[in-house]
BANUMAR-272122 format. One line per field, with one value per residue (C-alpha): residue number from 1; residue in one letter; z, y, x. Coordinates in Angstrom, 3 decimals, padded with zeros to 6 digits. Each point is the difference from the previous one (the first is absolute). Example, Ala and Ser with C-alpha at 12.3 -4.5 7.8 and 13.67 -1.06 7.14 Angstrom:
2
seq (1	2)
type (A	S)
zz (007.800	-000.660)
yy (-004.500	003.440)
xx (012.300	001.370)
//
This chain:
417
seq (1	2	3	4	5	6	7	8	9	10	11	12	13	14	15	16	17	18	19	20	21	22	23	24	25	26	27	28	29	30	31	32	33	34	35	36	37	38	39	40	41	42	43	44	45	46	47	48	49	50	51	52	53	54	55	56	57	58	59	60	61	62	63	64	65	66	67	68	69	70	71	72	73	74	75	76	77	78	79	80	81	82	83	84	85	86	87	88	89	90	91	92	93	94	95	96	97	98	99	100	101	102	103	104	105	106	107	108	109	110	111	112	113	114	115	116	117	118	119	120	121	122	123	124	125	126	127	128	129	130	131	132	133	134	135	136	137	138	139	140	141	142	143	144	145	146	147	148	149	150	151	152	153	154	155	156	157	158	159	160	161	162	163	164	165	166	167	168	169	170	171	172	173	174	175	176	177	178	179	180	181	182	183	184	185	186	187	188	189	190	191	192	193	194	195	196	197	198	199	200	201	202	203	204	205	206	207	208	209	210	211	212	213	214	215	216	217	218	219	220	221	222	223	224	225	226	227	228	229	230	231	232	233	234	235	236	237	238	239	240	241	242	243	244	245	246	247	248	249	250	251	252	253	254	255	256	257	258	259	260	261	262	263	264	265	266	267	268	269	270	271	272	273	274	275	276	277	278	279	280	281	282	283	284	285	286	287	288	289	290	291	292	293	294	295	296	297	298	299	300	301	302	303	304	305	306	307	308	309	310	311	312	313	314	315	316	317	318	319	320	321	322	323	324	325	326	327	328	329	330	331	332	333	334	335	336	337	338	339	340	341	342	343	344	345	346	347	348	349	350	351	352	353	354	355	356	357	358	359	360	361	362	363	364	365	366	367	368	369	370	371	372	373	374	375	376	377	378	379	380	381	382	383	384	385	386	387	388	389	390	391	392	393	394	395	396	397	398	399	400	401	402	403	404	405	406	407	408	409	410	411	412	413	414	415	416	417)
type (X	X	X	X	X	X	X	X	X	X	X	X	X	X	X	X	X	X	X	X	X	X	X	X	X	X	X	X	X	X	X	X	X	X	X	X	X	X	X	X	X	X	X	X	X	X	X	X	X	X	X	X	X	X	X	X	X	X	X	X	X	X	X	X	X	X	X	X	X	X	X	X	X	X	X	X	X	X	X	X	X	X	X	X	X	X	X	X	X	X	X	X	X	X	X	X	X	X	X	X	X	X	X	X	X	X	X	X	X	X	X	X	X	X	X	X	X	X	X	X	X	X	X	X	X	X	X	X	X	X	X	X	X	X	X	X	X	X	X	X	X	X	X	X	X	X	X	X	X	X	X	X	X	X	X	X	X	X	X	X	X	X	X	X	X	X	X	X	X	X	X	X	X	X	X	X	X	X	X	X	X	X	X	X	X	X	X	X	X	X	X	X	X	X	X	X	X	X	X	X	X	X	X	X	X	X	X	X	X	X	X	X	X	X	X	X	X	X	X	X	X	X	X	X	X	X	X	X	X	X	X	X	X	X	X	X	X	X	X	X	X	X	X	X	X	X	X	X	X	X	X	X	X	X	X	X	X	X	X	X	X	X	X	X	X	X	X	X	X	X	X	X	X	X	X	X	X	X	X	X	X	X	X	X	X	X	X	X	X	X	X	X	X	X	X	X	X	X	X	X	X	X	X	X	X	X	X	X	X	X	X	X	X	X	X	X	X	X	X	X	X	X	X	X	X	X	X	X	X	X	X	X	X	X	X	X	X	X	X	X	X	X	X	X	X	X	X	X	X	X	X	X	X	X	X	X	X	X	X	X	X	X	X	X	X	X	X	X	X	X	X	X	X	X	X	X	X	X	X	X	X	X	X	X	X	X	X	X	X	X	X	X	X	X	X	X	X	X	X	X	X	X	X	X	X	X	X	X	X	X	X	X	X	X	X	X	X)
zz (028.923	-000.655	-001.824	001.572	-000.915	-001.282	-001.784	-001.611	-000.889	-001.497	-002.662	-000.501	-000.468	-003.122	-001.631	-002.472	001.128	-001.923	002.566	003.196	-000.817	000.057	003.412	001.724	-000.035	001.614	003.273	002.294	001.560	-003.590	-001.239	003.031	-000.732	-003.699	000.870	003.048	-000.851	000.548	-002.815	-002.783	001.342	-000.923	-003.246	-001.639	001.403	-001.507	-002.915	-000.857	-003.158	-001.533	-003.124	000.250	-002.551	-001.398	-003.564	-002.245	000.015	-003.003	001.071	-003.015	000.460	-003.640	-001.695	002.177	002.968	003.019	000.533	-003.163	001.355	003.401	001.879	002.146	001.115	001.867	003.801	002.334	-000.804	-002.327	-002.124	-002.924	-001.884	-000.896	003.190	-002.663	-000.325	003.849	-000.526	000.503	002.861	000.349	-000.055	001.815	-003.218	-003.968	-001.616	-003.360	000.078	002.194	000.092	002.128	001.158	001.763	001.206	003.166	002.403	-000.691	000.094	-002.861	-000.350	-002.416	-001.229	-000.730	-002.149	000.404	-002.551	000.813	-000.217	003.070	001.392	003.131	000.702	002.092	001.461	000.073	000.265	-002.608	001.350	004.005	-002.612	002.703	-001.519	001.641	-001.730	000.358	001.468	-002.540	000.584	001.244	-002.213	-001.894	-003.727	-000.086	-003.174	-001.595	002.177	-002.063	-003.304	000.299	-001.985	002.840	002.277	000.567	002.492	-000.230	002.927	002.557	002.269	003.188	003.390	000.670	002.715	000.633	-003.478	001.029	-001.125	002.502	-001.348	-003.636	-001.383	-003.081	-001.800	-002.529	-001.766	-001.482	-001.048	-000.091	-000.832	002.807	002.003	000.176	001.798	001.099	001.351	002.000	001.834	002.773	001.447	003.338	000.787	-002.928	-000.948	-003.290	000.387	-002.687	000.275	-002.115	-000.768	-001.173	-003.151	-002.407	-002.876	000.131	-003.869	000.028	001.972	-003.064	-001.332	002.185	000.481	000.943	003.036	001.418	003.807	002.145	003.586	000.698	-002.651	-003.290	-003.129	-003.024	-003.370	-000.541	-003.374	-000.493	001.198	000.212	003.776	002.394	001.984	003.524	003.250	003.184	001.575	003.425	001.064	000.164	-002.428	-000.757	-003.925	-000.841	-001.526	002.665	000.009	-003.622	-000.427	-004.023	-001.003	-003.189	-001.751	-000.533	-003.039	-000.227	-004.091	-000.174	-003.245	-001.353	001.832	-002.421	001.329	001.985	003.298	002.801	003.058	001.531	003.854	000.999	003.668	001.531	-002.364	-002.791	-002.882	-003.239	-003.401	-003.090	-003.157	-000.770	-002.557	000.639	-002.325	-001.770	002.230	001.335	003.958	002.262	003.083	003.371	002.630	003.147	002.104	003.248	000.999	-000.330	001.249	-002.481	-000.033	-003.782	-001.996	000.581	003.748	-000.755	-002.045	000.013	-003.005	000.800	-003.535	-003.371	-002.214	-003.539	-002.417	-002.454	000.434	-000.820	-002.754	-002.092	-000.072	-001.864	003.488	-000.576	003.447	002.676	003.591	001.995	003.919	002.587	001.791	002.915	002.580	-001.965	-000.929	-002.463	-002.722	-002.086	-002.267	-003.785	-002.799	-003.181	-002.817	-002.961	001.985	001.445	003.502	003.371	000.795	003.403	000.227	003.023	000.259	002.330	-002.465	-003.157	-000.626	-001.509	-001.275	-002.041	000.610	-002.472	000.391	-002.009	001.759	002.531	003.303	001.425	003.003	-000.265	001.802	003.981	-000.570	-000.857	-002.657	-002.297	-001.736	-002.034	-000.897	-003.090	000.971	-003.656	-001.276	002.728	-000.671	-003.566	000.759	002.519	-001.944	-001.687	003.474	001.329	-003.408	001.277	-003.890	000.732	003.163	-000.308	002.096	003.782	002.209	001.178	002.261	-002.589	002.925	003.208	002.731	001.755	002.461	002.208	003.639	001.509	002.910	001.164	000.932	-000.065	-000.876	002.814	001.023	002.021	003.612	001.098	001.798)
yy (-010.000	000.812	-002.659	-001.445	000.987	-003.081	-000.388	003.009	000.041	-003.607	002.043	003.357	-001.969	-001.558	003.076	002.422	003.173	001.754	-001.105	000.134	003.691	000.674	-002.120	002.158	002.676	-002.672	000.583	001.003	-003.566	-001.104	002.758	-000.839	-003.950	001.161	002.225	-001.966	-001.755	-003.962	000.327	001.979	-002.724	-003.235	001.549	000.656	-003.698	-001.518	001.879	-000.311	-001.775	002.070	001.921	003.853	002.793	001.827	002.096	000.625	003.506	001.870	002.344	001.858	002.398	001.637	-000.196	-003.437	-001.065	-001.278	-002.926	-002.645	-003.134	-000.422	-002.919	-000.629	-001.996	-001.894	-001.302	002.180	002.895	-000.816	003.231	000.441	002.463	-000.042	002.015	002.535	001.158	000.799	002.895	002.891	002.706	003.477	002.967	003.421	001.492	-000.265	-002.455	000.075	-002.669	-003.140	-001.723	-003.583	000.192	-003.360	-003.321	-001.413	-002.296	000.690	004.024	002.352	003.516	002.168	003.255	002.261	003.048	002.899	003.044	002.277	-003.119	-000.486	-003.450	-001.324	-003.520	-002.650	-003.759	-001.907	-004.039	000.153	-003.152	001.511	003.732	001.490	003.041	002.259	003.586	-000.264	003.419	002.225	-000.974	003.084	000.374	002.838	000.066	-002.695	001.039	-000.185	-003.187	-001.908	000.678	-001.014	-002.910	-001.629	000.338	-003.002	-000.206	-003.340	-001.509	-001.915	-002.644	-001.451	-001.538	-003.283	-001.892	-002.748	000.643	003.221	003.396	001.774	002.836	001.400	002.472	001.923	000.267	002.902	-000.509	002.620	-001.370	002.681	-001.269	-002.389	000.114	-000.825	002.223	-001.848	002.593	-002.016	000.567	-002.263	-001.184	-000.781	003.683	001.722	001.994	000.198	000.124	-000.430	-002.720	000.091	-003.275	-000.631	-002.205	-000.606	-000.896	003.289	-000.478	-003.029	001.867	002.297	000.233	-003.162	001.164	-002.940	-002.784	-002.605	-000.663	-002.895	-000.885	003.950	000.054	001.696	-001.372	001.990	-001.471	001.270	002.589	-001.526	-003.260	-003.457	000.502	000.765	003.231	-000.744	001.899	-000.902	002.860	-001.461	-001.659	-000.022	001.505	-002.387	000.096	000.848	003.079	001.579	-002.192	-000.268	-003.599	-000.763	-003.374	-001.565	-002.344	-003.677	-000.075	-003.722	-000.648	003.997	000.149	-002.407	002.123	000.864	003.161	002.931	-000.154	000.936	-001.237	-000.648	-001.249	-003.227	-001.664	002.531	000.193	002.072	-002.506	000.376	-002.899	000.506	-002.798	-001.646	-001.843	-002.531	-002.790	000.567	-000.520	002.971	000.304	002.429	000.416	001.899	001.106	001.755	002.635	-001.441	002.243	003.521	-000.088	000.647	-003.600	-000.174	-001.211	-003.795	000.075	003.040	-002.104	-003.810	-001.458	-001.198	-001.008	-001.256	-001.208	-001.171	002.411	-002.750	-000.181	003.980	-000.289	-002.899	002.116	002.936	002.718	002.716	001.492	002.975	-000.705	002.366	-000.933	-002.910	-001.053	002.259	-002.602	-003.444	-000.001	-003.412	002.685	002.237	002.503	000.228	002.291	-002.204	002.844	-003.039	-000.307	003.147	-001.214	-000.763	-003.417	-001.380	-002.314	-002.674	-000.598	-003.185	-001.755	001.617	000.540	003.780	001.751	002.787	002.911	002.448	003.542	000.043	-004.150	000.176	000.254	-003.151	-001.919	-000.201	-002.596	001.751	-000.162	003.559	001.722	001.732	003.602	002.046	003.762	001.240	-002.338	-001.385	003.687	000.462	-002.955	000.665	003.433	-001.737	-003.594	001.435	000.717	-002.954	-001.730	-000.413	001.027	003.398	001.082	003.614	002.959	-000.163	-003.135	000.188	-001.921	-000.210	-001.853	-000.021	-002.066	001.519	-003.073	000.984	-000.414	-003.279	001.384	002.942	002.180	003.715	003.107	000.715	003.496	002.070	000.648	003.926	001.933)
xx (-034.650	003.956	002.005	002.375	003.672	001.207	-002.856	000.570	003.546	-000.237	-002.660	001.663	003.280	-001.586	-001.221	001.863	001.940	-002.562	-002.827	002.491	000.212	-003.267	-000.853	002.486	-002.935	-002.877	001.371	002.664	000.603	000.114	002.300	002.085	000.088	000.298	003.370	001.355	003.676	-001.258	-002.957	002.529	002.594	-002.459	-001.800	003.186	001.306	-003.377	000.231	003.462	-000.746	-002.905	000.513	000.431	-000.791	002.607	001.432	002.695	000.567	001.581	002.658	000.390	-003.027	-000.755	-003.761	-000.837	-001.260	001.896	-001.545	000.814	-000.854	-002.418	-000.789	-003.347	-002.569	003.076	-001.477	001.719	-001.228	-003.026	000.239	-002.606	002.380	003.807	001.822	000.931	-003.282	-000.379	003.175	-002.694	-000.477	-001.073	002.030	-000.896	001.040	-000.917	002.714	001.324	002.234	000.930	003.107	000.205	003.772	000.546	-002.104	001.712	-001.306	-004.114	000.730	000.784	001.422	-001.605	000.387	-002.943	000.680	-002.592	-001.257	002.358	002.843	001.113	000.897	-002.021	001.592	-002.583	000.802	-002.911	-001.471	-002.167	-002.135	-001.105	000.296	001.891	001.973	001.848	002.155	003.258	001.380	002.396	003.938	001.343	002.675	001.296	-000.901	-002.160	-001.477	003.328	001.303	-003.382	001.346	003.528	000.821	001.729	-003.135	-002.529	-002.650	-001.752	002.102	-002.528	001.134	-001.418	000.686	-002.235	-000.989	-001.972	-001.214	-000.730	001.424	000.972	001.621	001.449	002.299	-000.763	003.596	001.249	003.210	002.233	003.379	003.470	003.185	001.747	-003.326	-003.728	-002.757	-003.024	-002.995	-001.848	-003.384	-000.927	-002.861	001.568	000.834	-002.467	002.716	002.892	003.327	003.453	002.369	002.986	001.770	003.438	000.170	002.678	-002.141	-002.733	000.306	-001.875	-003.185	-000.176	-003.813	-000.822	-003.534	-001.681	000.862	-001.275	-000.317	000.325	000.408	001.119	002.168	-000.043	001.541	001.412	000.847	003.439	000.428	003.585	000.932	-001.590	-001.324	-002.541	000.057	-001.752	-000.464	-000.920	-002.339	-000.802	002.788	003.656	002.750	002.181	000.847	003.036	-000.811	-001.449	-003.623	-000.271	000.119	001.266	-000.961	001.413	-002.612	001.186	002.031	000.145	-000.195	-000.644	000.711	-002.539	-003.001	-002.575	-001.592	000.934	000.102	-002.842	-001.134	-003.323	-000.979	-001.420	-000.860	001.730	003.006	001.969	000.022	001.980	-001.072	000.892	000.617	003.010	001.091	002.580	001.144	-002.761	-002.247	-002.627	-000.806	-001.165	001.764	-001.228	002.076	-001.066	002.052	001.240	002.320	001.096	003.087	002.618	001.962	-001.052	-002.667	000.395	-000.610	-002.549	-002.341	-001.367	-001.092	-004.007	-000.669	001.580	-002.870	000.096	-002.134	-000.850	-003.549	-000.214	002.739	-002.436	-002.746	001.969	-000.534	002.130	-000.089	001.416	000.466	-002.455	-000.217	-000.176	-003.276	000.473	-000.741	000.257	003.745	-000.738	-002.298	002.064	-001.776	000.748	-001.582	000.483	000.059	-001.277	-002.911	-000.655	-000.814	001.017	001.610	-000.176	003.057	000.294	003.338	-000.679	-002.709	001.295	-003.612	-000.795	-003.319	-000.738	-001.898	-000.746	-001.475	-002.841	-001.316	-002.695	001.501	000.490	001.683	004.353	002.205	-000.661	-003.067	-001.162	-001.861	002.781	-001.115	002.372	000.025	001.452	002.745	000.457	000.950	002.727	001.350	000.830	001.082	003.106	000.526	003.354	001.429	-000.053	002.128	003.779	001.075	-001.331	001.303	000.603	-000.632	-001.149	-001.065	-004.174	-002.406	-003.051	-002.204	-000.862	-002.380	-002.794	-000.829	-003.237	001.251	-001.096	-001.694	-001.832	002.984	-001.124	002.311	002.621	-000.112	002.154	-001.080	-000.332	002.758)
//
């Protein structure tokens, strides 16, 4: 006897991701209820509030992993291990080394390098493990265009809809003076192709190897100035230097900031915090990007958050910022270097908690099981960066978000000529 739809979506709608992947193969009605618009439409609205699984990611690849903090056992997906861990595939070819490039969106670039040391370059979602090999950029000199200093290739950003990707472009950057090239491979026409860009501050691109991408765009920490470089890769160009959209940070009280400055995302925004002391008196303050536009930084940003630190400062933390709660904008992510842990900060409750490396693994503020990964041993190695009395040499993005997607979106791929 066949259940009867309703029944059946008021059940599958209560189970994990995890599970929903696996029904998909019971049947084709199911797989069709499973992948039809109205059911990913009124899990997502159901499950709007459950917890998701997500990491910190190191960007400053040496002896470590890339995964230094991991979050599972969260209810939307109901993963067993960090997502981290799930970065594996199999490669027609014997690998010697493996580079992850970039973590957008539930996909991630990687570059595999073979015996004889030649690059093969894959984009993947490590959670359906759906891989597929990038195909070589016909350029001239490719070998040499890898090695210039001015070259990066961990560019990845993505078009969404519905929650949905529908299509990415894997970015290259190569900066000369007075312009930008961006090599770009899409999946739309599963082909590469150059763009050059006009920009009047190319010096500020120098040895940016590392960005972070949101919404389409991808954003640069500037090498020179006290800005954001950002560009918009599927839609308009409208910046006044030819798409590149500069965007000062808010310099409200600047010089009373106590760290460097970085940014991180959160709910679907570019966020900037950092501590200020003012009359004495130690806050944090948040802002988040609102526009791009270049009318300056105090119609660019909105201030979300100015919270007293005293209930840190009593307990003698001596602390670095590190990244916002990817999708709960109120939970700001600290490493206190006295304690050698993670703090969890809510900025609404001004309630925090510790986590150390070497504690059991136990449940954190959204509800997930926290795990770390030589994270302890990176942080040391980068603590002097982040001190505003020792800002020398070039601006970097130490971290990153890998955020598994929060439905069962599979790779786009390009559809045959």
């Amino acid at each position: 006897m066949e259940i009867l739809e309703e029944t059946l979506v008021n059940v599958l709608v209560r189970c994990s991701l995890k599970d929903i992947a696996r029904f998909r193969s019971v049947s084709k009605e199911w797989k069709s209820l499973i992948d039809s618009d109205f059911f990913r439409d009124l899990y997502i609205s159901l499950n709007s509030s459950s917890s998701t699984s997500w990491s910190i990611i190191q960007t400053n690849p040496h002896k470590l992993t890339l995964e230094i903090v991991g979050h599972h056992g969260c209810e939307r997906w109901g993963l067993s291990r960090s997502p981290g861990s799930l970065v594996s595939f199999f490669a027609e070819t014997t690998i010697t080394k493996l580079n992850v490039l970039a973590c957008t969106d539930g996909l991630v670039t990687i570059c595999a390098e073979s015996s004889d040391g030649s690059p093969m370059y894959y984009i993947g979602n490590p959670l359906l493990q759906e891989w597929f090999r990038l195909p070589q950029p016909p350029f001239r000199n490719f070998e040499r265009l890898r090695k210039n200093e001015r070259f990066s290739e961990s560019g990845l950003v993505t078009k969404m809809e519905n929650g949905v990707v529908v299509s990415y472009k894997v970015v290259w950057l190569l900066t000369h003076e007075g312009k930008v090239q961006f090599m770009i491979y899409s999946s739309d026409t599963g082909m590469w192709w150059r763009q050059f860009v006009p920009c009047l501050h190319t010096a500020t691109w120098s040895g940016q190897d590392k960005s972070i991408a949101l919404n389409g765009f991808l954003h640069w920490l500037s090498n020179l100035t006290s800005s954001i470089i950002a560009y918009d890769f599927f839609g308009g160009h409208n910046g006044v230097h030819g798409g590149c959209h500069i965007v000062p940070f808010p310099g409200k009280d600047d010089e009373l900031r106590r760290f460097r400055r970085s940014f991180t995302t959160s709910e679907g925004s570019i966020v900037y915090f950092n501590e200020f002391r003012v009359n004495g008196n130690r806050t944090l303050r948040v802002w988040r990007l609102v526009k791009y536009t270049d009318i300056g930084p105090e119609d660019q940003w909105q201030l979300c958050w100015e919270v007293s630190l005293e209930s840190l400062i009593e307990l003698g933390i001596d602390y670095f910022p590190v990244v916002m709660h990817p999708l709960k904008s109120e939970i700001v992510y600290l490493w206190s270097r006295s304690n050698n842990g993670l703090i969890l900060f809510n900025l609404r409750t001004k309630v925090f908690s510790l986590h150390k490396e070497t504690e059991d693994v136990r449940k954190c503020m959204d509800g997930c099981v926290l795990s770390f990964n030589q994270c302890g041993e990176y942080m040391r190695n980068i603590y002097s960066y982040f001190l505003s009395s020792v800002q020398t040499g070039p601006n970097h993005l130490y971290f990153s978000q890998y955020v598994v997607p929060l439905w069962l979106h599979h790779l786009p791929r390009s559809n045959p000529t």
